[in-house]
C-alpha positions in Angstrom: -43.3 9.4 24.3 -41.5 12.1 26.8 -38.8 13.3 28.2 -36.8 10.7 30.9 -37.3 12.5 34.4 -33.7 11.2 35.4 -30.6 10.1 33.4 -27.5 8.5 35.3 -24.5 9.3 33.6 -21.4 8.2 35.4 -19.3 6.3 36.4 -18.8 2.8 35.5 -18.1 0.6 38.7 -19.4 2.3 41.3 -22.6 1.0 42.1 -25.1 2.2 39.4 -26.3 -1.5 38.5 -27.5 -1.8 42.2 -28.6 1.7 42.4 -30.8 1.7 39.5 -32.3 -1.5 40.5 -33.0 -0.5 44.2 -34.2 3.2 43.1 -37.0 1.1 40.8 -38.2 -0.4 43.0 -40.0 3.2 44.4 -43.6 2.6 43.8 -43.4 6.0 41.9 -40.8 4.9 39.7 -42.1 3.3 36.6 -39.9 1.0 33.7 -38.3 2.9 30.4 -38.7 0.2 27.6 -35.0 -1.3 27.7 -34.0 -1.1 31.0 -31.4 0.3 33.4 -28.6 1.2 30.1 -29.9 2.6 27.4 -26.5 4.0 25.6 -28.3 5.8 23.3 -25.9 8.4 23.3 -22.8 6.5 23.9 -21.7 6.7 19.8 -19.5 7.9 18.2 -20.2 11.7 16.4 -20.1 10.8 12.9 -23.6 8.6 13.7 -25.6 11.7 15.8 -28.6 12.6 13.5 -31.3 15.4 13.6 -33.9 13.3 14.6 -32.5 11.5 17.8 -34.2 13.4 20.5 -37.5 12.1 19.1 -36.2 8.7 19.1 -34.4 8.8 22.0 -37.4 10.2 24.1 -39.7 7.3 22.1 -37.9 5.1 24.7 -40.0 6.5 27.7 -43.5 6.1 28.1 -45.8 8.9 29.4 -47.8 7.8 32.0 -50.3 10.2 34.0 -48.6 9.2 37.6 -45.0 8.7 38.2 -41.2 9.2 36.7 -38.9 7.0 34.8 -35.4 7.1 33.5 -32.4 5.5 32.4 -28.7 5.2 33.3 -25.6 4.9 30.9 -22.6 5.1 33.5 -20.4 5.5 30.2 -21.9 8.6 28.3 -19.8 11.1 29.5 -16.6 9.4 27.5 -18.0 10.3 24.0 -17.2 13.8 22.5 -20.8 16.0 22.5 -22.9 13.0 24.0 -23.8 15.6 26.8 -24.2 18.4 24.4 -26.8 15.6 22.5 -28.7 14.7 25.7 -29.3 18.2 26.9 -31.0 19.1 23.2 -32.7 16.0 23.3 -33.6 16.8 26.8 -33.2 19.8 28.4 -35.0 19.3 31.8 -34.0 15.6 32.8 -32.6 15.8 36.2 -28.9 13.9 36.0 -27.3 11.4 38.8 -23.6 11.2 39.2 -22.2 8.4 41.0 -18.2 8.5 42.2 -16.1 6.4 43.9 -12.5 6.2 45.4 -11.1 6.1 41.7 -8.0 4.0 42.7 -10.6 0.9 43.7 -13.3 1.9 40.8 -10.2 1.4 38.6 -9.4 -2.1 40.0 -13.2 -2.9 39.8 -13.1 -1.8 36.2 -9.9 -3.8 35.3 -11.7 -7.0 36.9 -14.7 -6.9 34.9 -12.9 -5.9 31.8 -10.8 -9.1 31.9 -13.2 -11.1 32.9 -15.4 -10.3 30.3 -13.0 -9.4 27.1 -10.1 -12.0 27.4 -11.5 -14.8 26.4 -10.4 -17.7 23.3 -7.1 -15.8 22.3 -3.4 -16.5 22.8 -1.5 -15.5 25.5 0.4 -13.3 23.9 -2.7 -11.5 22.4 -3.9 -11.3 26.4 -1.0 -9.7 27.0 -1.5 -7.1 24.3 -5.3 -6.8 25.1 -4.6 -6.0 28.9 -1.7 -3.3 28.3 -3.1 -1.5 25.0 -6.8 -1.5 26.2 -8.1 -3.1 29.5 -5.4 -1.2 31.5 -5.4 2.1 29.9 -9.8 2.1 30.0 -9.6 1.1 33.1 -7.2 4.0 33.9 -9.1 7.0 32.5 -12.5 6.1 33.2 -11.7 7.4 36.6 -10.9 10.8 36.2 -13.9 12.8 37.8 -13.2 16.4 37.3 -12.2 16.3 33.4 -15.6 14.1 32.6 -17.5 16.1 34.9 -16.4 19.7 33.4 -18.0 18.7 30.2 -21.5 18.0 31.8 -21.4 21.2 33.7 -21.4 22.9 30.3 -24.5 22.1 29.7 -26.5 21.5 32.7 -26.7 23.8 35.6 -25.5 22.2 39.6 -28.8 22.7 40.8 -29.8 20.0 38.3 -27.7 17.5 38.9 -27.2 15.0 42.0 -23.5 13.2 43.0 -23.6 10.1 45.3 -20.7 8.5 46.5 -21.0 4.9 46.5 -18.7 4.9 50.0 -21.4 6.5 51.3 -23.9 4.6 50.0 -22.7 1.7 51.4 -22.3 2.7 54.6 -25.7 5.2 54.9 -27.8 3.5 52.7 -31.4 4.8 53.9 -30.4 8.3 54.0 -28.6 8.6 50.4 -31.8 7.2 48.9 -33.4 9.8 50.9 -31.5 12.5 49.3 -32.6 10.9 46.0 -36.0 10.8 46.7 -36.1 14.5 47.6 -33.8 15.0 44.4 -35.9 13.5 42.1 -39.4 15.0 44.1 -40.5 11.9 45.3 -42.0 10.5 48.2 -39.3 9.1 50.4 -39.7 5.6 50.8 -37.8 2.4 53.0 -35.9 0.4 51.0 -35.3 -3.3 51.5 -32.1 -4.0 50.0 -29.0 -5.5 51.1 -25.8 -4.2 50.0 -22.8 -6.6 49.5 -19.5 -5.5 50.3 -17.3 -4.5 47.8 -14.3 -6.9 46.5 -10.8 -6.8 47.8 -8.3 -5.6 45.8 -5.4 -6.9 48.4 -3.2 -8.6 45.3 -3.3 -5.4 43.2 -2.0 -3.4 46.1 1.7 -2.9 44.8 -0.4 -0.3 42.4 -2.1 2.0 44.5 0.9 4.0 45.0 1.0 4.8 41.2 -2.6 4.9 40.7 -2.7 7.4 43.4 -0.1 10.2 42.2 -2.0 9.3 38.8 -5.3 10.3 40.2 -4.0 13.2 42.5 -4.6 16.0 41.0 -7.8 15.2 39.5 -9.1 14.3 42.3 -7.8 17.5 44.4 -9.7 19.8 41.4 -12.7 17.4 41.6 -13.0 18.3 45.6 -12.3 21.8 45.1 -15.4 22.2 41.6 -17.6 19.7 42.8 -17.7 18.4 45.9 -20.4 19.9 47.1 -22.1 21.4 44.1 -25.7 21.7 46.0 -27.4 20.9 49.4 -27.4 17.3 48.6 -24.4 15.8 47.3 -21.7 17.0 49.2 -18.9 14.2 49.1 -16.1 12.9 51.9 -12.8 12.6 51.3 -11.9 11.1 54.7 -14.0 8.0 52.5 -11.0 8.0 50.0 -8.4 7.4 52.1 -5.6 7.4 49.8 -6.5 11.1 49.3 -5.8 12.2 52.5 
């Protein structure tokens, strides 16, 4: 039992699959006991009980040479989850990953609908897309509200944001960074990135999607684009931000 040495906490869509599996494969980096998502925090508050730090940090095993942790891209949506993980623990260093939220929201809609309408009517597609998929999809994007809440509770210095534009296009030297983040030995990674999907057809909605997300966006910049030495973001990477 111990404390996880990193926790990934957002966002959903931009890369964290890939990340988590690529940054395992460090030969410092050791396996938790369920894997990349762990959600154990992802719950609503009635179900939060006095014992879950103890069962939550059950989940990692303490080993005499190298780190471990998990990744739950979706933990920062529930009320007090970040308030739960810092009690639980305090000292875990956290990963952020970001992305142009107009294509993480496309990315988002994709899989949802993929994966959720399946077996009903048409007319209950309809309503499943417009009352849930869509709106999800929506408001998982919006950077600076999500990320206000985890700077309540853990300081800059302890946290790391990537920006999966840039870790597409600079792979070595962003897992770089996260090496020296995590104080680890940097290491070459063999991986091969595949290029993210075209979202030509959903193009009459970026213009929406885009006055939607301007103002978040503009405040996320301003608080947190470059909370530390190592994550400093680009905006000429978001075009429709410019």
């Amino acid at each position: 039992m111990k404390n996880p040495d990193f926790v990934g906490v957002g966002f959903p869509k931009c890369g964290t699959s890939f990340f988590f599996k690529v940054l395992n494969s460090h030969p410092e980096i050791y396996d938790n006991k369920f894997g990349k998502e762990i959600h154990f925090f992802s719950k609503p508050m009635s179900t939060y009980e006095d014992d879950d730090g103890s069962k939550y940090r059950s989940l990692f095993i303490d080993k005499s040479e190298g780190i471990t942790g998990e990744y739950s891209p979706g933990i920062l949506y529930y009320p007090n989850s970040i308030k739960k993980l810092k009690m639980a623990s305090p000292n875990s260093k956290i990963i952020v990953m970001v992305r142009n939220p107009i294509d993480r929201c496309f990315s988002h809609f994709k899989h949802m609908k993929k994966n959720r309408v399946k077996n009903i009517s048409a007319k209950n597609e309809k309503l499943l897309i417009s009352n849930s998929i869509y709106p999800e999809s929506i408001y998982s994007g919006l950077y600076h509200f999500s990320l206000s809440q985890l700077f309540m509770y853990f300081p800059k210095d302890q946290v790391l944001i990537l920006q999966y534009e840039k870790f597409c296009q600079q792979f070595q030297n962003e897992m770089d960074k996260v090496c020296r983040f995590l104080e680890i030995k940097t290491h070459r990674f063999n991986q091969t990135i595949n290029q993210p999907d075209s979202y030509i057809h959903l193009d009459h909605l970026r213009e929406d999607l885009r006055e939607f997300y301007e103002d978040d966006v503009r405040k996320f910049f301003i608080d947190f684009g470059k909370i530390n030495e190592l994550s400093a973001i680009d905006k000429s990477l978001w075009h429709d931000f410019l």
